[in-house]
Every structure is written in C-alpha cells, then in structure tokens.
C-alpha positions in Angstrom: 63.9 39.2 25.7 67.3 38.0 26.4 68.9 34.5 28.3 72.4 35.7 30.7 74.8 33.0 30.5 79.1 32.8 31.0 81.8 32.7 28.5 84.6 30.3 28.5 86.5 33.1 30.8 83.5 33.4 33.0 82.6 36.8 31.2 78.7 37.0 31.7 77.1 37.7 28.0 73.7 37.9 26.8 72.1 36.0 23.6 68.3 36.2 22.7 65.7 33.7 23.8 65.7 31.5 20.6 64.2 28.7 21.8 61.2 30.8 23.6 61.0 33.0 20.3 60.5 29.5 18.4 57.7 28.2 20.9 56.2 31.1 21.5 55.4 31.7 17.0 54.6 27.8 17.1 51.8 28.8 19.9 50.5 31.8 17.6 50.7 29.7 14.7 48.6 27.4 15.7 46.4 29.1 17.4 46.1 30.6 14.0 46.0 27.9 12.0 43.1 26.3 14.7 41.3 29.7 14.3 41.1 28.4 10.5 40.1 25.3 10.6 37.2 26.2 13.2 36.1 28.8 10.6 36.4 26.2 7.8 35.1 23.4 9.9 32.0 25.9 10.5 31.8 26.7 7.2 31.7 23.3 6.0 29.3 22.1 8.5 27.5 24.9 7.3 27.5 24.2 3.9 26.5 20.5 4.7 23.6 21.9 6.7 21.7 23.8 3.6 22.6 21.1 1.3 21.1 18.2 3.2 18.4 16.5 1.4 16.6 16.4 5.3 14.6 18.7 6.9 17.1 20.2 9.3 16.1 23.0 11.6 16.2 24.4 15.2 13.5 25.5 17.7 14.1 27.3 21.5 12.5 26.0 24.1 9.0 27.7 24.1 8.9 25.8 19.8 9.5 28.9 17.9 12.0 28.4 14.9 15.1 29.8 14.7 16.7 27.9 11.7 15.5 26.6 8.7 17.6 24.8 5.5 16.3 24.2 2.2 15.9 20.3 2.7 13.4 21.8 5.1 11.7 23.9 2.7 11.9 21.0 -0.2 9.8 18.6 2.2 8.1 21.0 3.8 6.9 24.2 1.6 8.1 27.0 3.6 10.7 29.2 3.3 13.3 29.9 5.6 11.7 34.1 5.7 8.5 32.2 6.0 9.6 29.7 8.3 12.0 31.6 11.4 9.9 33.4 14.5 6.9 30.8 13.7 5.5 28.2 16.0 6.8 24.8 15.8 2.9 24.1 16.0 2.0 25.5 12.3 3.8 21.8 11.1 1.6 19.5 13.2 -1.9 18.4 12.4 -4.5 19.2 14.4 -4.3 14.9 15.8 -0.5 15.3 16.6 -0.5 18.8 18.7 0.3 17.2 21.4 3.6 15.8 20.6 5.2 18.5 20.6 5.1 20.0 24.2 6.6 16.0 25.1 9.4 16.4 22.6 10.3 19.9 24.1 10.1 18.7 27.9 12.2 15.8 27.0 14.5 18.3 25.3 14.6 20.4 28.9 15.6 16.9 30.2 18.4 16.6 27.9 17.3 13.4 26.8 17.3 12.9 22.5 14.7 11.9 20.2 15.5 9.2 17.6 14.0 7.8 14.6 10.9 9.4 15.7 7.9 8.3 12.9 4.9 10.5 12.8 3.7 13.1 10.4 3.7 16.4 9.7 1.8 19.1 7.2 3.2 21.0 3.9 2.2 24.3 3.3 -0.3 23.2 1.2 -1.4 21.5 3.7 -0.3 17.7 2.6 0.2 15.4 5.3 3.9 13.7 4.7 5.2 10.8 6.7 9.0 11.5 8.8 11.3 10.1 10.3 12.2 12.4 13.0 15.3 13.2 15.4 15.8 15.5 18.1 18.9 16.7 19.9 19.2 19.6 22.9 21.4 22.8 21.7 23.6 23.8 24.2 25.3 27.1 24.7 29.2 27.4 25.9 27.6 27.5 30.0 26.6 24.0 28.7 22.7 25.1 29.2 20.0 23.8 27.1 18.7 26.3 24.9 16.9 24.8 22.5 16.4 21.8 20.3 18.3 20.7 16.6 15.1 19.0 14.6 16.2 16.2 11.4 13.7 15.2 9.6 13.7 12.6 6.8 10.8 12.2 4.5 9.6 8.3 4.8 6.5 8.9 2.8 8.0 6.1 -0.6 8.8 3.3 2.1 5.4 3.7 4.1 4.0 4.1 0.6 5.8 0.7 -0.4 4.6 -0.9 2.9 1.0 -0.1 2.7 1.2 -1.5 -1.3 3.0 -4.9 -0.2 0.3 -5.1 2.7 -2.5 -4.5 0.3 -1.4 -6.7 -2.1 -0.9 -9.4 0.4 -4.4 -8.8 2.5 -5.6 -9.3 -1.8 -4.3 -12.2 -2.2 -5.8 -13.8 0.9 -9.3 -12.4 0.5 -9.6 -13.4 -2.7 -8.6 -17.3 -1.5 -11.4 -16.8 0.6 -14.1 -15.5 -1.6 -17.5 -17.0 -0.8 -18.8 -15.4 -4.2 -17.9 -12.9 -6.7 -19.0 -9.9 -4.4 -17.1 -10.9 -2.4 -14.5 -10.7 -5.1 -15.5 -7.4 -5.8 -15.7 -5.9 -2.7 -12.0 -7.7 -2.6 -10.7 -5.9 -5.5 -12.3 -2.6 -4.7 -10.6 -2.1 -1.7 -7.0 -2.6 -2.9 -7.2 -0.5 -5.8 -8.1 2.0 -3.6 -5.4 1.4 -0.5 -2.2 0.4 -3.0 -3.0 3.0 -5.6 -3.5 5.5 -3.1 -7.2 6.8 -5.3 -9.8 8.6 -4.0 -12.5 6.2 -5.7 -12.3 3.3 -8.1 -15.1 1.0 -10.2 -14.8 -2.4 -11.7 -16.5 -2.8 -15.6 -17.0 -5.6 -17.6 -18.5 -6.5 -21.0 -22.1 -7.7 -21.6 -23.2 -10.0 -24.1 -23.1 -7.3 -26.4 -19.8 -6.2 -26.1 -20.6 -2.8 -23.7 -18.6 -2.3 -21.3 -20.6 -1.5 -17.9 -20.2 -0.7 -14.4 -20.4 -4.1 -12.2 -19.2 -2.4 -8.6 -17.7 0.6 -8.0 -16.6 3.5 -4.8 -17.5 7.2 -4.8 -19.5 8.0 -8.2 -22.8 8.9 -9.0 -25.8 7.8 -10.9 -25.5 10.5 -13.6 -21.8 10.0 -13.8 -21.4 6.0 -14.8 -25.3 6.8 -17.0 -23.0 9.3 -19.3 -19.7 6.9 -18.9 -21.1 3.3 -19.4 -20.0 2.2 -22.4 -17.0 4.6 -22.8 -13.5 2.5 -23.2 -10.4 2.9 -25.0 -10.7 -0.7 -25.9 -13.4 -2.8 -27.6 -13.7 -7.2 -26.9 -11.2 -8.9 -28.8 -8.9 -5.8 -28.3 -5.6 -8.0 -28.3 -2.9 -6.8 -25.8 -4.4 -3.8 -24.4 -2.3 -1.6 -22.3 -2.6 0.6 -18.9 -4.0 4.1 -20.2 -3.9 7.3 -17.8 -4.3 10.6 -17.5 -2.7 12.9 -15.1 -4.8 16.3 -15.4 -8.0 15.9 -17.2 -7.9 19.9 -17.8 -4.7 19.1 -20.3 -6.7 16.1 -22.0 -7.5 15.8 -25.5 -11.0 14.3 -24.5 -14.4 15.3 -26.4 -15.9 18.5 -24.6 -18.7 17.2 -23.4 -16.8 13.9 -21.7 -14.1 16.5 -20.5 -17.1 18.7 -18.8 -18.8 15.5 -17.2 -15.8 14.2 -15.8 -14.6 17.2 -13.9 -18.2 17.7 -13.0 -17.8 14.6 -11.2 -14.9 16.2 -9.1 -12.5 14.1 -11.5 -8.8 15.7 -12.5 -7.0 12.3 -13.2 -8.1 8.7 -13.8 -6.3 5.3 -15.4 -7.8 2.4 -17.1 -6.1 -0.9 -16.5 -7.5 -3.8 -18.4 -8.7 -6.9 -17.2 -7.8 -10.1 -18.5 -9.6 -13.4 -18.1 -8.7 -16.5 -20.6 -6.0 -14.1 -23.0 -9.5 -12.5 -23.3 -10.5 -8.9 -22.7 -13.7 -9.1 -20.6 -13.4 -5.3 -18.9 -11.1 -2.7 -17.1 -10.9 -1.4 -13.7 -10.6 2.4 -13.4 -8.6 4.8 -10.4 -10.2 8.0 -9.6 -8.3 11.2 -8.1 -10.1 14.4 -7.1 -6.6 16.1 -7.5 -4.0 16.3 -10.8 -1.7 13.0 -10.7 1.7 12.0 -12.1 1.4 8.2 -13.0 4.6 6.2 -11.8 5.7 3.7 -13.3 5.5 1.9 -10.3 1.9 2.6 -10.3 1.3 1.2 -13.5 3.0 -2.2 -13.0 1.1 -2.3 -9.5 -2.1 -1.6 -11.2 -1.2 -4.0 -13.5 -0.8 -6.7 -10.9 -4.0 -6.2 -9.1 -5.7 -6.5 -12.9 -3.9 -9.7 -13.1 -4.8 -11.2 -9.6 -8.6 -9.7 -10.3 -8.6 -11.7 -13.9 -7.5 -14.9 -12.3 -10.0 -15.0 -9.8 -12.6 -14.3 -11.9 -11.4 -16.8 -14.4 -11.3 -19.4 -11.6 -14.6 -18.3 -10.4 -15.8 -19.0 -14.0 -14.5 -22.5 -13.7 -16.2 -22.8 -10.6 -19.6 -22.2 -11.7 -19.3 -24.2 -14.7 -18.6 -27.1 -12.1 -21.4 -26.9 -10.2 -23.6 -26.2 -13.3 -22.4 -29.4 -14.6 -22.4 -31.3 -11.6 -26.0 -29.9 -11.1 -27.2 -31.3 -14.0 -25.7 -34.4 -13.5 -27.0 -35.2 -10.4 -30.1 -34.0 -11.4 -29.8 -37.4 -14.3 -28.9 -39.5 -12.0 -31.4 -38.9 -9.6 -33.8 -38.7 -12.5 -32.5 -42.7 -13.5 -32.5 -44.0 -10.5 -36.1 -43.1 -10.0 -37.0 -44.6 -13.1 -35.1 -47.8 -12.0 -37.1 -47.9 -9.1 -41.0 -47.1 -11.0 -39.7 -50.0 -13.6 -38.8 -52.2 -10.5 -41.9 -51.9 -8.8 -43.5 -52.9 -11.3 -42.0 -55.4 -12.8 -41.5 -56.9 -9.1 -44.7 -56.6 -8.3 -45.3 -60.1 -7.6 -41.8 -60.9 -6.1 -41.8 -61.5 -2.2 -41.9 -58.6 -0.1 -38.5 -59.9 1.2 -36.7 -60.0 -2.6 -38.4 -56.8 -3.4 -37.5 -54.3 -0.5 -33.9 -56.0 -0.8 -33.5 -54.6 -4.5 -34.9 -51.6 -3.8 -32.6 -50.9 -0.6 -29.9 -51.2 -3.2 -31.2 -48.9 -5.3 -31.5 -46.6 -2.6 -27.7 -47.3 -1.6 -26.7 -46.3 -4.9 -28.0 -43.2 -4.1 -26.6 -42.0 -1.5 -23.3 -43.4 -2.8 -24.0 -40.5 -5.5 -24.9 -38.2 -2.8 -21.5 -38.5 -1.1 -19.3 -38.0 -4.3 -21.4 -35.5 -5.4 -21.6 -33.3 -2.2 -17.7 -33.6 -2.2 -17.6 -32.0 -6.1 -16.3 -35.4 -7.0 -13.5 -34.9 -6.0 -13.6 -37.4 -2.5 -15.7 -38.7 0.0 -15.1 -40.5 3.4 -14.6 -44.4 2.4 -16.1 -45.4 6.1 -19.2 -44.0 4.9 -19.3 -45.3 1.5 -18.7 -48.2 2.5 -21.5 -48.1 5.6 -24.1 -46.9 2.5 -23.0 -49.9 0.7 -23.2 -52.1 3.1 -26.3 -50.6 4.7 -29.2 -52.7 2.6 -27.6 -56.3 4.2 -27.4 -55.4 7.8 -29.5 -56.9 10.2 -30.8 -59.3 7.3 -30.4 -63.1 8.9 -28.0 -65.1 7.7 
C-alpha cells in the first residue's frame, strides 16, 4: 500500500503507508495480546474454579449436571465421572425435593439465588448443612441455559449455634428445676443436642462407692446390668479427666466388655466426670452408633455441661439439707410450744377465763409468727402480717 503526494517541484512521488502500517500491527497486536489474556484469564478462572474450597458446579435447565470441581466432590462424595449427566435430584433429601424445580424456574426467570441455607446429602448419604447460591448461565445469544450452583458447607457454625443454644436453654432449665428429675431430664437433653450423640446416661456413686445408672437415653436393661459399676475412675479419684474412645473395634477393652458394647450398637463413647464439692460423685457418658473423632472442642463442651450438671446438683444438695433442717426445726418448735401450752393449762387452771385465753392467744401468735418465717425458708416474711399475728391476741379486747 502506498500514499501519492508532491515534491518541492510539484513532481508527484510515492512513499509507503507508515502510519497505517504502524496502526494496522498495533490492531493485530492487540488483538493478539487480548486473545492471551482471554486464554489466561480463562485459564485462571479455571484454575480458581477446581481449587475452591466450595462446592461449585453447573446444572441445564431440566437439573442434570454438567460441571463438577473437587470442592464439590470434598463436601459432597462424588466424583466429577460420578457426578456429570446425573440429576440435580440425587443431592436432595427426600423432605427438600421440592426446592429444586423453584430454584430452576427462578433460574428461567433470570432471577439469582443467594445465601440460600438448606441441606443436602453425601454420598454416603450424610445430611450436611449449605449455604447455597445460584446464578443463570448465559450463552453469547444472551439466552439462559442453565444455572452456576456455589455451595459452602455451614455445617461448624450451625453446629456452634445449636451448642450455644443448648447450653443456654441448660442453663435456664436448670434455674428452673422443681426437683432433681427435673435436673436429669435437664442434663439429658443437652448432652445429647450439643454433643451431637445418639444416646447418653447420667451415673453416680452409691454409698458404697459403685458407680450406677441414675437416668439415662437409648440403652437397655442387659446393657447398663453388665456396665454398672464399670468406670475408669474410683471416689476420691482426684482430678479426673474426660476419657473417650473414637472406634470401640480399635479399643484396648477386655473381650467380653468390647463384645457387650458393640452388642449394644455402640462404636464410640466418652466419660466426662462429674464434680460436686472438689468431690467425684459420678460421670456422664455420650453414646454413638457410628465411629467418632473427639474434638477438642467436644471435650471442653462436655466438660462444661459436667460442670453446670455438678453445680446444680451441689446446690440441690444444699437445698435439701435446708429443708431437712428447717423440717426438724419447726418440728421443735412446734413440739415446745405445745408443751408451753399443756404446762399452761395447767398451771392456769384456776386463772380467769379472761387471763387464761389471753396467754394462750399469745402462744398461739408465736406460732404463727414461726409459721411465716418458716414458710419463707427463713429467709423473709411480709412485716404487715407479722405484725397483724402479733397484734392479733389484743384486738377487739376493751380497753
């Protein structure tokens, strides 16, 4: 390609297009260099894909899957070759079918789908809690084609939530324990919810220093006949610590305790002592029908619970020493007063009726004076009615 132009004597001449050479290697240069970076950027976004710690994957519209990363098969189970030209379907439990068809007709809408919580199945058929978001594929016509699925495993914070709720829920039942089933009952109940175990029991010493079964979830007669009396730890113990075991088949347990254990349906269990006083007075024990790696986490939960279980006892203790003492006492007082009142009667015999039903009223007062203190566990009792029991013996008498 050449440019005509005139000499300084008007000769015409010809000189070659530099300046459209220049542009036109620019253009092919970076249309070169964009061809790159669009093959790098895809590479890299790639690359991000299959190393992302979340599920990411890709459905068309009728749910079959068409991609599959290895976050995916981490939280999931499946395979990628496992995974592509499978329902969507074969993730959902049986109670959450129906999401599905409303996520992919939302999709057709072009709408997204974010921070979506629900739950989805493992391969080994585990139920696992996500976080999930979905986002319409489009192809260059700008059609939808299909869906982009992200999903994030949520299962440690629901985990952490349903532990801080147990913990809490307790803590308040135990404030409102009417007796020490209640207690029980109580304790029972968020062993099993924090600890995530499929049954639990609650053992204490007897008088004679065995360890038995006081309530417990999930196990049989036979089981806690052979068990009772079975503990890592005898009374006076000092400073006993958390004991588990994750797979009772890897166990170094006597035969015969292995083979009644598993009979139970039993492949881990933990023993977490209970403390009342600095004293060892039992244990509480989880129960899983599956192998189990102990957390730490688990432990020092389990150790709380044991802690909030031994205080309430220990103040349960103190309670029923109370009102065995302030049984007894009101019990001598009474019994006093009555003898006050036999001695008075007799040795008033020959007082005026007047003098006579006057002491006695105030022995009577006295009374119900005790009554009020003691029916308040000495701690109070309402001054206008002391005062109207004191006072009661003198009204209406003339002046």
């Amino acid at each position: 390609m050449v440019e005509r132009d005139r000499d300084n004597e008007g000769a015409e001449r010809e000189r070659p297009l530099l300046l459209g050479g220049l542009a036109q290697r620019l253009q092919q240069g970076v249309r070169a260099t964009l061809e790159a970076l669009g093959q790098s950027h895809a590479q890299r976004l790639a690359a991000t894909v299959e190393s992302s710690d979340d599920a990411i994957l890709s459905v068309d519209l009728e749910g079959t899957i068409a991609t599959w990363n290895r976050g995916a098969e981490r939280l999931l189970g499946h395979t990628a070759e496992e995974a592509i030209g499978k329902s969507i379907l074969m993730l959902l439990p049986t109670d959450r079918q129906g999401e599905e068809p409303d996520i992919l007709e939302r999709i057709r809408r072009g709408e997204h789908v974010k921070h979506y919580e629900t739950v989805r199945l493992t391969k080994d058929g585990r139920r696992v809690a996500i976080a999930l978001s979905v986002s319409p594929i489009m192809d260059a016509a700008g059609a939808i084609i299909g869906a982009s699925k992200i999903a994030r495993d949520i299962s440690e914070r629901r985990r952490s939530e349903e532990q801080q709720s147990a913990l809490y829920e307790f803590t308040d039942r135990l404030f409102r324990a009417a007796s020490e089933g209640d207690v029980y009952e109580a304790a029972l109940d968020a062993i099993i919810r924090a600890l995530g175990c499929d049954r639990a029991s609650i053992l204490l010493f007897d008088a004679s220093g065995i360890m038995r079964f006081v309530v417990w979830r999930g196990l049989s007669d036979d089981y806690r006949r052979a068990l009772e009396g079975h503990s890592p730890w005898i009374r006076g113990t000092k400073d006993p610590q958390p004991i588990s075991i994750g797979d009772i088949d890897a166990a170094d347990l006597d035969p015969s305790l292995k083979a009644t254990v598993k009979a139970e349906g039993v492949a881990a269990l933990a023993f977490i002592p209970l403390i009342e006083k600095g004293e060892l007075v039992g244990k509480f024990m989880t129960y899983y029908k599956a192998p189990h790696a102990f957390t730490e986490a688990e432990m020092v939960l389990a150790v709380t619970i044991a802690r909030q279980l031994g205080f309430s006892l220990e103040r349960r203790s103190a309670e029923q020493a109370k009102e065995l003492l302030l049984n007894e006492s009101q019990h001598r007082i009474k019994n006093t007063l009555a003898t006050v009142q036999a001695i008075a009667g007799q040795t008033l015999r020959h007082t005026p009726p007047a003098e006579r039903e006057a002491f006695q009223a105030r022995l009577q007062a006295r009374g119900e004076a005790h009554d009020l203190l003691t029916s308040g566990n000495w701690d109070e009792a309402p001054l206008r009615e002391v005062v109207a029991h004191a006072l009661r013996p003198f009204c209406g008498r003339p002046r």
